[in-house]
C-alpha positions in Angstrom: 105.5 103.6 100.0 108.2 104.7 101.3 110.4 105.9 104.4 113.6 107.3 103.0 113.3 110.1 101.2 113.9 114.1 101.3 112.0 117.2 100.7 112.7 120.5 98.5 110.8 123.0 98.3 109.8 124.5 94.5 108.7 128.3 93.5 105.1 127.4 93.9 105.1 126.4 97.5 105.1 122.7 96.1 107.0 119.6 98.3 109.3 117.4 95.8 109.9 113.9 97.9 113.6 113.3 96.9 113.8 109.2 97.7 116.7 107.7 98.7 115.7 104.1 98.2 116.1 101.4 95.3 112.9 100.2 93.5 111.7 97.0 92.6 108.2 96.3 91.0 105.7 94.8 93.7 104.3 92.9 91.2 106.8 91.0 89.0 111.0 92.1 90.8 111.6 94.7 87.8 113.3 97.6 87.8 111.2 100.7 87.8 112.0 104.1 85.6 110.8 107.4 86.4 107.8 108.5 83.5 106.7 111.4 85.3 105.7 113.2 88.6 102.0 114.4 89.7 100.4 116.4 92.6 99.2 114.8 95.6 97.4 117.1 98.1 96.9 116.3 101.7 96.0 118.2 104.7 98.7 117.5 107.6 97.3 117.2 111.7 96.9 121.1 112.0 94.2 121.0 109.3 96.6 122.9 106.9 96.3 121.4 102.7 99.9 120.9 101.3 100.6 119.5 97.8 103.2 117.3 97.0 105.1 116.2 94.3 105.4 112.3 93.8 106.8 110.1 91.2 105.2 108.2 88.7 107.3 105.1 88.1 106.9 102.8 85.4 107.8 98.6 85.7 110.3 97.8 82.7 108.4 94.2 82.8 105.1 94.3 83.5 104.3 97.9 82.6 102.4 98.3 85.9 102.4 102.6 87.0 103.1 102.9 90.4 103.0 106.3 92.9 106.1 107.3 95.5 104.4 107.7 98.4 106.3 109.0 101.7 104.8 107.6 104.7 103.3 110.1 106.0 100.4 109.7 103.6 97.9 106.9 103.6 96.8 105.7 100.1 93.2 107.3 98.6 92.9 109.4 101.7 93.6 113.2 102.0 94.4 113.2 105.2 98.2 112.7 106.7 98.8 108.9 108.5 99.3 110.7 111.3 95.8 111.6 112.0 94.2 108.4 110.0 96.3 106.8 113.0 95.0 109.0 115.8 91.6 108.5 114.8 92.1 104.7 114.4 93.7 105.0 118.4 90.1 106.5 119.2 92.0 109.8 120.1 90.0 112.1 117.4 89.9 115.2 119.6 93.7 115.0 118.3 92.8 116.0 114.8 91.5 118.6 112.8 89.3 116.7 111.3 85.1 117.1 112.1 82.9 113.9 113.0 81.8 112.3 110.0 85.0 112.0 108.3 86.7 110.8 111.7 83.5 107.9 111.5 84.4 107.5 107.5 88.2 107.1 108.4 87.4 105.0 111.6 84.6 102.4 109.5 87.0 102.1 106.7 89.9 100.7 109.2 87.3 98.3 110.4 86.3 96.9 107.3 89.7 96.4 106.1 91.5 95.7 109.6 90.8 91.9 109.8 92.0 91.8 106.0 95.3 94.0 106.6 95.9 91.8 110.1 95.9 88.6 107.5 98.0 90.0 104.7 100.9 90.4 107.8 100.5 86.9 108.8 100.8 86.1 105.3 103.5 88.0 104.8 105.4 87.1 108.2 105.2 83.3 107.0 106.2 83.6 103.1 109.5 86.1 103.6 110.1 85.5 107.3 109.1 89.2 107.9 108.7 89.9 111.9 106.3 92.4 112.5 105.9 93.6 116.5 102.8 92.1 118.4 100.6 95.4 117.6 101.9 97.0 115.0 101.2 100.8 114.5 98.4 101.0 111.6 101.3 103.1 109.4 103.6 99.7 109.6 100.8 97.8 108.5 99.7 100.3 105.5 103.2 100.0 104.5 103.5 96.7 104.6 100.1 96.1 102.5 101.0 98.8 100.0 104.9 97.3 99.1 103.7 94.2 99.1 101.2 95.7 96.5 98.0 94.2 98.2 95.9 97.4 98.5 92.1 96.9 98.3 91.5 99.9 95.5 87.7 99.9 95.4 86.0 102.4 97.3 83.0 101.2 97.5 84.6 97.9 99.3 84.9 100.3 102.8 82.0 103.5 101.8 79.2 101.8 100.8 76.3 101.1 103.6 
């Protein structure tokens, strides 16, 4: 994920993220090339679907793919952080989004909350990282993501 970045605009009413920061593979400390860009649609606060244009960046050692996400996206959800946050706050009357996905966004932060509070401690004690008392859940996504120890099975936060 990341923070730095710009936007421009294409013919088709597409968002390119223009980054501004230097990669290095989460996995193995390689340096990653660009292979490609794809779509990635979300719908922003207002309820409104933009698509943007990420990279697709390939590790030069361990041939891992990886995705440039800005930070205002949460990973495998099509809504923006900022209302995956709100809803997490318990201020969904903020969002545009109706009940059952608010209770799908709001059981998935549970079932991965205790997990994503551990991966900080884990990661404040390995690198030193300070992290503030409560962080805001977009600090901690980020951390999770760059420190590429994302939980990528669905069925890990959906199921029953």
């Amino acid at each position: 994920m990341i923070s730095s970045y710009g936007k421009r605009i294409d013919e088709k009413g597409r968002t390119h993220i223009l980054c501004y920061e230097y990669h290095v593979c989460p996995v193995c400390g390689h340096s990653l090339l660009v292979i490609g860009v794809r779509d990635r649609k979300y719908i922003d606060s207002g309820g409104i679907t933009h698509v943007l244009v990420i990279r697709r960046l390939r590790c030069k050692g361990c041939r891992v793919i990886h995705h440039e996400l800005p930070d205002i996206l949460v990973p495998y959800k099509r809504h923006c952080a900022e209302t995956v946050e709100s809803i997490i706050n318990d201020k969904p009357e903020n969002t545009c989004c109706d009940d059952r996905t608010a209770m799908r966004i709001k059981a998935w932060w549970e079932a991965c909350r205790l997990y994503f509070e551990n991966v900080l401690a884990s990661l404040s004690e390995k690198y030193g990282v300070g992290f503030p008392r409560r962080p805001a859940p977009r600090e901690i996504v980020r951390a999770v993501v760059n420190a590429h120890l994302w939980i990528h099975t669905r069925s890990a936060y959906l199921s029953g």
